[in-house]
N, C-alpha and C positions, 0 to 999 in steps of 0.2 A: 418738067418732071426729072426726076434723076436716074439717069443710068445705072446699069446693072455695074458697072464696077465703083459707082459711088457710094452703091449702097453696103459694098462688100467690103471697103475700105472706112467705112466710119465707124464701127466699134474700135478700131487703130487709134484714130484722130480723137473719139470720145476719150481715150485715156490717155490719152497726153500725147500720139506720134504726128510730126507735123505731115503736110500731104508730105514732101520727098523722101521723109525714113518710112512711110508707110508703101512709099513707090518703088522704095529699093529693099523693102523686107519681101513682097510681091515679085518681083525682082527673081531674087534670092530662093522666093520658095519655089518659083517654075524652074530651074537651073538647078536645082537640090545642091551643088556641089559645082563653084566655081570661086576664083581667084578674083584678088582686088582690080587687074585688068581686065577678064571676065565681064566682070559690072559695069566695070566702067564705062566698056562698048556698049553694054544691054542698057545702061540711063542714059549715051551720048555726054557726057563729063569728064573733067578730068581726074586723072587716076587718085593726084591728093585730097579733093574734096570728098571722093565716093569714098576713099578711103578713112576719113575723118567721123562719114557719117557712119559710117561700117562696127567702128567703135564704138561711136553712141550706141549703137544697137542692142551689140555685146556687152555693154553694160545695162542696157537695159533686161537682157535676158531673153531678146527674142530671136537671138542666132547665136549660133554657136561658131568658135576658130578654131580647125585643126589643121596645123602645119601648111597654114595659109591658104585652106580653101573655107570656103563661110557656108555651111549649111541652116538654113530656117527650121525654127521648132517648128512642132506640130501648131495650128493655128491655134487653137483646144486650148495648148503648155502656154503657147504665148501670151494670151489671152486675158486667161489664170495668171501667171507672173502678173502682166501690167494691172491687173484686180485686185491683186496683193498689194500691191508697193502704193495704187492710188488710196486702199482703205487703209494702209499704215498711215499714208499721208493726214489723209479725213480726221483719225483715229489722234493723230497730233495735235494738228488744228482744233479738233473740239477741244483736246487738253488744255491749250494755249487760252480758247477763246475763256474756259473754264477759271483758268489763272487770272483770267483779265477780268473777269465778271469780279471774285473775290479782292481783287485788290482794291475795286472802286467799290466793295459791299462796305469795307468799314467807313470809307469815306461819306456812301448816301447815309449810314445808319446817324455820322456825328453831322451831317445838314441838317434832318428830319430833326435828329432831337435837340441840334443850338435851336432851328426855325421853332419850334414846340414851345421851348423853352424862352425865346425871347419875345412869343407872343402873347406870352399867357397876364392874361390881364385880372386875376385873383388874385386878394394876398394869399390864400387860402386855397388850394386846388385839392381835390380828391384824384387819386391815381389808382389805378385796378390794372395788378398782370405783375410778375415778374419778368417779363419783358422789360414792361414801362421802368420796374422799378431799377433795375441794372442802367438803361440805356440812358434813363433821366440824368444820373450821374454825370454819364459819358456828355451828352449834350450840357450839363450845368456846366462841366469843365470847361468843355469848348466855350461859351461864352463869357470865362471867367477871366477878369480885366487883367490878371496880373499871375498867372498861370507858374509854378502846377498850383493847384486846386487843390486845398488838406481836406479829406474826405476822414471825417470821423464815425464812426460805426461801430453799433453794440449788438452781438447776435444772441439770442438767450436760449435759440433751442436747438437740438441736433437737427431736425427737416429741414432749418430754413438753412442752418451750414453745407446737409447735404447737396440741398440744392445748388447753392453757389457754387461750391466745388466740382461737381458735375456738368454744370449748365452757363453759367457765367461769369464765373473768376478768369475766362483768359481776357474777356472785355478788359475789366480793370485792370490785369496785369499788361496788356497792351496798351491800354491809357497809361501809367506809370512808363513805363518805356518811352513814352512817346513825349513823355516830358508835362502831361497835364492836370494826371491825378501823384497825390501822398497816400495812401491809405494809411491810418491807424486801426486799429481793431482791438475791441476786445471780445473774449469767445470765452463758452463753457471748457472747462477743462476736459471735460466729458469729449467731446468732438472731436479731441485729436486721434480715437482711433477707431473715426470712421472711413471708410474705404475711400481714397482719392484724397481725402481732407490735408494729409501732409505734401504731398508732393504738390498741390495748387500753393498752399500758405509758404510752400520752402521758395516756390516760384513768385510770388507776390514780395516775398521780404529782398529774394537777392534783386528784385526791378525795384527794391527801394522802398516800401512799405514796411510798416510793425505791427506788430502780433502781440500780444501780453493774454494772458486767461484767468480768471477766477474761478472758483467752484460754480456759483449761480451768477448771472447776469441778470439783473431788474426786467430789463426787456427789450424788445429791439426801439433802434432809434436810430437816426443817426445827422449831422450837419457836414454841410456841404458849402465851404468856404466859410465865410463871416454873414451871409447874407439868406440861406436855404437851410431848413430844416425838414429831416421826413419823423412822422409820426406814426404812430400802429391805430387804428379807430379805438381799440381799449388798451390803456394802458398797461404790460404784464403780459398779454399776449402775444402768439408768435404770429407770422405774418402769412405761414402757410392755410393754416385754420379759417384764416379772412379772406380766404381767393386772392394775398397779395395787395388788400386793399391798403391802402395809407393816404394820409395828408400830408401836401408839402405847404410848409407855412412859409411865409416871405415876409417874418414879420422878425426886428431887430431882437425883441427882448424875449422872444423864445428862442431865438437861435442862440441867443448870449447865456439863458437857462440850461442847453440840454449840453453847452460847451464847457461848460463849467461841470456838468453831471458826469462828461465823459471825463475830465480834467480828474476826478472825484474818485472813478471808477479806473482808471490808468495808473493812479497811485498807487493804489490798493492792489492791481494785478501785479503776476509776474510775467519776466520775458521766455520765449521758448528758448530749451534748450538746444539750438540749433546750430550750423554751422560748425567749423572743424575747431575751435574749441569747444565750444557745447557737446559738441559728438565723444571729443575723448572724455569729457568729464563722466557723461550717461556710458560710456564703454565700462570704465571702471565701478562703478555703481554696478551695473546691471550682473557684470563679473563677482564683486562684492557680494551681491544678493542668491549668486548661487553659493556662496560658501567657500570659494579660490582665496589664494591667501595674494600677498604682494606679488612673489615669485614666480607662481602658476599665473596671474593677472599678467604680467609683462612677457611668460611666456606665449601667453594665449596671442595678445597683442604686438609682438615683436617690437618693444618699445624694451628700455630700461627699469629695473626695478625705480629710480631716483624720478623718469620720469611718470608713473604710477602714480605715485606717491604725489607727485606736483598736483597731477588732476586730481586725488581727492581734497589735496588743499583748496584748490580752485573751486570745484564743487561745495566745499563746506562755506568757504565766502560767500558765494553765490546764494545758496540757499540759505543764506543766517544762520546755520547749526554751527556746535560745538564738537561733536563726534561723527563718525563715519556712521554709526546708525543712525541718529538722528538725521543724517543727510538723506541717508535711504528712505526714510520715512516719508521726509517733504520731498523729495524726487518721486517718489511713489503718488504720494497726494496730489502732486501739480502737474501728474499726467507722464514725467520723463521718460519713465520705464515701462511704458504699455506698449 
């Protein structure tokens, strides 16, 4: 059994004091007030080692120096102190262990879905989830012989945009960083001004993707390298309304069909106006459209009259018009100034 003084010394030793700082805090509290030779007599030691642990102490908070005598907290304060500093500790460590969980989470998610994906033995597979459908990507990438991966994709409605921008555009945009996925896209023009939709699409083009929009989009679709295509179960429909249902087809001359539709549907879109020349061109547009002249424009923007002027030039290129309103017109239309 354990004696009465082991018992009174091991909440000490539970947080962290080894027995000797736990034998000279003990020490220290019966003596209220003694010197580093003091102790030294009271543990039979010599005066530089007591003195060395004496520090540890004091930094640990459980005795106090003044003018070189060491008094003991209350057992209570000390107590509290080393309860404190072990649950900051805990309180790390789980952040740590938290860190480490996520940084091997992208890693199981791209096993699960290459292993999924290299076992699937349909050419024809049905898939159900906006989970599946995001992750599939990710896992097609990964097993994709000659990497990155040109991921083509047509979105036709605002739900299934909102969702990607809220829920799974950073997947792909961390695929893209990672060197595996291209994205291309095309999207309703409608969608650029829904909540979160810009700032994910600004993040997916500068990790190297492209964006282009039309008014209406046929419907979702999209291919996945030269070899995968995903389908909607009715064609026209959005993928929300289906519970995310789709087929992935593994067959050559549907993937070489829907590549060709997107090839089709990419002509025909425009690019956003995005980035720091796209930005000054929509500045001066959007100034224009409240009725500033050149003058008031360049004052607004702290730019030069001469360079004003450049961006509406660049803007009228851009958008195939003739005049500064007709720019406004198709800037308007193609979503720039919303």
């Amino acid at each position: 059994m354990r004696n009465e003084s082991q018992i009174r010394s091991e909440p000490f030793e539970t947080l962290g004091l080894d027995p000797a700082q736990t034998a000279l805090y003990t020490a220290v509290l019966r003596l209220h007030r003694a010197t580093r030779t003091d102790l030294a007599q009271a543990m039979d030691g010599p005066v530089e080692k007591v003195g060395r642990q004496l520090d540890d102490l004091v930094k640990l908070g459980v005795v106090d120096e003044q003018s070189g005598e060491y008094l003991a907290r209350h057992p209570a304060a000390a107590l509290g102190r080393l309860i404190a500093e072990r649950l900051d500790r805990l309180a790390e460590e789980s952040r740590m262990i938290d860190s480490a969980f996520g940084s091997i989470r992208r890693l199981i998610s791209d096993y699960d879905a290459g292993r999924d994906y290299q076992s699937g033995s349909f050419t024809v597979e049905m898939v159900n989830g906006a989970d599946a459908l995001y992750e599939s990507v990710v896992g097609i990438a990964v097993q994709s012989h000659s990497p990155p991966m040109h991921l083509l994709t047509a979105v036709p409605d605002e739900r299934t945009m909102t969702d990607f921008a809220r829920k799974f555009a950073d997947s792909w945009i961390d695929a893209q960083k990672r060197n595996l996925l291209i994205v291309h896209a095309v999207i309703p023009v409608s969608t650029l001004t829904l909540p979160g939709v810009r700032d994910q699409l600004t993040q997916l083009i500068e990790a190297g993707g492209q964006v282009r929009t039309l008014a209406t989009v046929p419907s979702w679709f999209m291919t996945a390298g030269a070899e995968v295509a995903g389908l909607p179960p009715f064609w026209g429909g959005n993928l929300p309304d289906h519970a995310y249902n789709f087929y992935l087809v593994r067959t050559p001359i549907v993937v070489g069909m829907l590549r060709a539709l997107f090839d089709e549907l990419w002509a025909r879109a425009v690019p956003l106006p995005w980035g720091r020349r796209g930005d000054g061109m929509v500045q001066v547009l959007r100034l224009a459209a409240q009725g500033m002249c050149d003058d008031s424009i360049a004052r607004q923007l702290g730019v030069s009259v001469r360079t004003v002027r450049a961006r509406f030039a660049d803007a009228m290129a851009e958008l195939g018009t003739q005049s500064r309103f007709h720019a406004g017109v198709e800037a308007t239309r193609r979503g720039w100034l919303s």
